[in-house]
DRENBAGU-645777 format. One line per 3 residues: their letters; for each residue z, x, y of N, C-alpha, C. Coordinates in nm, 3 decimals. Layout:
BEGIN
a> Z X Y Z X Y Z X Y; ...
This chain:
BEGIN
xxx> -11.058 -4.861 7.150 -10.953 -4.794 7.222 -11.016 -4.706 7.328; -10.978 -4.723 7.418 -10.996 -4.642 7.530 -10.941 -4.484 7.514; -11.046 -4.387 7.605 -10.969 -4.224 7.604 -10.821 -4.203 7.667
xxx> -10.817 -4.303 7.757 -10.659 -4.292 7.826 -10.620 -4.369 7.697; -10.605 -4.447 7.626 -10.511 -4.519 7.562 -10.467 -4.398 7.422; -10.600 -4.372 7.397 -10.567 -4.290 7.292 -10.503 -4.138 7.374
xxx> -10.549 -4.078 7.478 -10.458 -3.988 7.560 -10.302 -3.984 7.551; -10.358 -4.115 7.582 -10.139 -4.186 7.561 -10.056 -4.180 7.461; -10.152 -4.225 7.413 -10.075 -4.192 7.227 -10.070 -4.073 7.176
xxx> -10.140 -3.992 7.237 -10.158 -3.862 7.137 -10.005 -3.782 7.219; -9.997 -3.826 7.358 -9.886 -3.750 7.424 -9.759 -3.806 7.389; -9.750 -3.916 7.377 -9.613 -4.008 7.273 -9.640 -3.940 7.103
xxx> -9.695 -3.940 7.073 -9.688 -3.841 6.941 -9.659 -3.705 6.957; -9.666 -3.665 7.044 -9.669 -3.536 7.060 -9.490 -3.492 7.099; -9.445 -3.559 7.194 -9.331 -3.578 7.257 -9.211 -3.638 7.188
xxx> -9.267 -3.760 7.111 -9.113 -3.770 7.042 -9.031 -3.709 6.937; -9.138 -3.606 6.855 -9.056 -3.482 6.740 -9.001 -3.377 6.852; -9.060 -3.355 6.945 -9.034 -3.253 7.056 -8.835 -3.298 7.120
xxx> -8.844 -3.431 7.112 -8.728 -3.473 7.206 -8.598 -3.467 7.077; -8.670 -3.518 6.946 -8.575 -3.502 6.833 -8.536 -3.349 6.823; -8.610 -3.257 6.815 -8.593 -3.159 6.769 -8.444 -3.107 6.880
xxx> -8.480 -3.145 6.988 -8.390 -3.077 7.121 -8.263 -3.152 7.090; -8.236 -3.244 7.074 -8.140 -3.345 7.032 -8.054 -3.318 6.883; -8.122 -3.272 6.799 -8.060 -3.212 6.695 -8.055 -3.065 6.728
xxx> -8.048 -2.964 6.766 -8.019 -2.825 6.881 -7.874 -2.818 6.941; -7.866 -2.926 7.006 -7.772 -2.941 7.083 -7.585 -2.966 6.991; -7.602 -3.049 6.895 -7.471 -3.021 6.783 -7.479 -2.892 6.759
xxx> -7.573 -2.827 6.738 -7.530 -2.731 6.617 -7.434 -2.620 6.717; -7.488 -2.605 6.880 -7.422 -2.539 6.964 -7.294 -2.574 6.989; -7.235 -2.668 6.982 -7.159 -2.750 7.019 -6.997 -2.691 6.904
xxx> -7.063 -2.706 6.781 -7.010 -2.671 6.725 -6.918 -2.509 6.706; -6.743 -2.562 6.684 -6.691 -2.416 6.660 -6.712 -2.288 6.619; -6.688 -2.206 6.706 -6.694 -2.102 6.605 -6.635 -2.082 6.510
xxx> -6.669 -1.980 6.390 -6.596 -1.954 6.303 -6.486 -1.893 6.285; -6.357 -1.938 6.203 -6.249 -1.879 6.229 -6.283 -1.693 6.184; -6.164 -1.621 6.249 -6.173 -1.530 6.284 -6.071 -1.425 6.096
xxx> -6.161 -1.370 6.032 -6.112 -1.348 5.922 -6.011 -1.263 5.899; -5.929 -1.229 5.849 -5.772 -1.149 5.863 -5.813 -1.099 5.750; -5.782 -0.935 5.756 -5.796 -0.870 5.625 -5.685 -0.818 5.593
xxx> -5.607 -0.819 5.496 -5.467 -0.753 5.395 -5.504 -0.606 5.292; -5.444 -0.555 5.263 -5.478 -0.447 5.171 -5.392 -0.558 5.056; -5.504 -0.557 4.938 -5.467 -0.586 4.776 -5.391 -0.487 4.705
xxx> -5.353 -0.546 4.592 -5.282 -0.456 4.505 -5.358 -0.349 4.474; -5.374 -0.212 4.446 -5.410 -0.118 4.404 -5.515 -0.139 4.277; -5.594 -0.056 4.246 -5.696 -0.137 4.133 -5.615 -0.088 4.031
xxx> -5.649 -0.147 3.912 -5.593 -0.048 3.798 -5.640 0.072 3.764; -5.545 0.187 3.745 -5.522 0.287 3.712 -5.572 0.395 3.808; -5.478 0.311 3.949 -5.497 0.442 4.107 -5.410 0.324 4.146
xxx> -5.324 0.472 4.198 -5.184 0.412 4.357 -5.251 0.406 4.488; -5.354 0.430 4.467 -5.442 0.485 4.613 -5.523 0.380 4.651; -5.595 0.326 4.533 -5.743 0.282 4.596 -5.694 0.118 4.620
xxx> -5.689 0.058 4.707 -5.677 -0.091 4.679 -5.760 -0.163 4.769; -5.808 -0.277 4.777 -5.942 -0.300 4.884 -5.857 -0.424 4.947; -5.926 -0.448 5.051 -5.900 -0.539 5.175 -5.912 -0.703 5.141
xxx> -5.896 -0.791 5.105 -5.890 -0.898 5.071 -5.856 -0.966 5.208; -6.000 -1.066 5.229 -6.008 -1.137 5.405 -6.012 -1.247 5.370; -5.883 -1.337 5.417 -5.932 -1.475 5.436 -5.853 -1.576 5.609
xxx> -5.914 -1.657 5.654 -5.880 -1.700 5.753 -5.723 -1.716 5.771; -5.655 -1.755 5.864 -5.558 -1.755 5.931 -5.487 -1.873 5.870; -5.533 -1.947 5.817 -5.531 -2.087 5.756 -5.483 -2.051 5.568
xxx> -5.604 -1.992 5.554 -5.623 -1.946 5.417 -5.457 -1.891 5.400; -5.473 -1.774 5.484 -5.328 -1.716 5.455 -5.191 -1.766 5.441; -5.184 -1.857 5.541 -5.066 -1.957 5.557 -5.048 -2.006 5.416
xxx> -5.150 -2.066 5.360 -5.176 -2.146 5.225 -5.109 -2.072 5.133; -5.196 -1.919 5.139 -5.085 -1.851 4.994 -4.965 -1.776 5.028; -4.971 -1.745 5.131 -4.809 -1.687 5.185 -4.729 -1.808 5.156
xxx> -4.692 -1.955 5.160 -4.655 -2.075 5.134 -4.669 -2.086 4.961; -4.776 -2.058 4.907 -4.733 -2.072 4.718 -4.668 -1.940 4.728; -4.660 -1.850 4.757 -4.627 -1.680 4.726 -4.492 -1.698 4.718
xxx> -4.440 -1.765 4.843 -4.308 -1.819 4.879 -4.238 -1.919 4.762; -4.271 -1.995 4.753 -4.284 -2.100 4.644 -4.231 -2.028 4.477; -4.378 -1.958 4.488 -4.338 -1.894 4.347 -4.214 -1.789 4.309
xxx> -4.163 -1.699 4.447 -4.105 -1.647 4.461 -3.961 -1.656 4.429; -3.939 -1.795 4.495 -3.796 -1.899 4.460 -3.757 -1.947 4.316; -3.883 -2.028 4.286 -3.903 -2.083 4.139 -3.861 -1.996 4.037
xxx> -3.943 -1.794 4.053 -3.859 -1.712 3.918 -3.728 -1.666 3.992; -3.672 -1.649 4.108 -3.527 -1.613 4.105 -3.425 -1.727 4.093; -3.497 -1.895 4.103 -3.371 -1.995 4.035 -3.388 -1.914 3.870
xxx> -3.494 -1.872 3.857 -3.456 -1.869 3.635 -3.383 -1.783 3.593; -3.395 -1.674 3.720 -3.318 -1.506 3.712 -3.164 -1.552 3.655; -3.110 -1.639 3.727 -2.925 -1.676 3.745 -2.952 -1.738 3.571
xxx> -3.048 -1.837 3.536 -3.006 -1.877 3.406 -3.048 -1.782 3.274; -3.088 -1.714 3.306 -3.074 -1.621 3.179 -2.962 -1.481 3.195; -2.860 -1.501 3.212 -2.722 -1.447 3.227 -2.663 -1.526 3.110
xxx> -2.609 -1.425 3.012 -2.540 -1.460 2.925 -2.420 -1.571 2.935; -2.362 -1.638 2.844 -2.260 -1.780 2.877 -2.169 -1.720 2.947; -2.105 -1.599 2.910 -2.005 -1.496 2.971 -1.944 -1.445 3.071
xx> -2.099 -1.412 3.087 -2.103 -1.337 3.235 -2.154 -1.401 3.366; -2.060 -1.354 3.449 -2.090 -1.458 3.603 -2.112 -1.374 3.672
């Protein structure tokens, strides 16, 4: 092998982790930012009206349990009407 041949090679070895590396770089920029976190005040801890901490979840997240919250909400006031005595309306 010649010094240019092996020259050559050593600069093609050298260059193609170099071109991968830049090429995998480029998604990761590309990529969204992260959603933006929404914080709520929680129920109070037990045994204080005062202290209750911030519970953060995305904009998404929230939709999700405001939607069961809702849900569950309906579900115990249909049971409320059936436990009324036969009697009483």
């Amino acid at each position: 092998m010649s010094v240019r041949s092996l020259l050559l090679a050593s600069i093609v070895a050298i260059a193609v982790p170099v071109v991968a590396v830049a090429q995998d770089a480029q998604p990761e920029q590309a990529q969204p930012a992260k959603e933006k976190k929404i914080c709520r005040r929680g129920p109070p801890a037990t045994g204080s009206i005062m202290m209750s901490r911030p519970i953060c979840h995305t904009k998404a997240e929230w939709a999700k349990i405001d939607e069961q919250n809702e849900r569950d909400t309906h579900r115990v006031l249909g049971h409320v009407g059936s436990l009324q005595p036969n009697g009483a309306q």
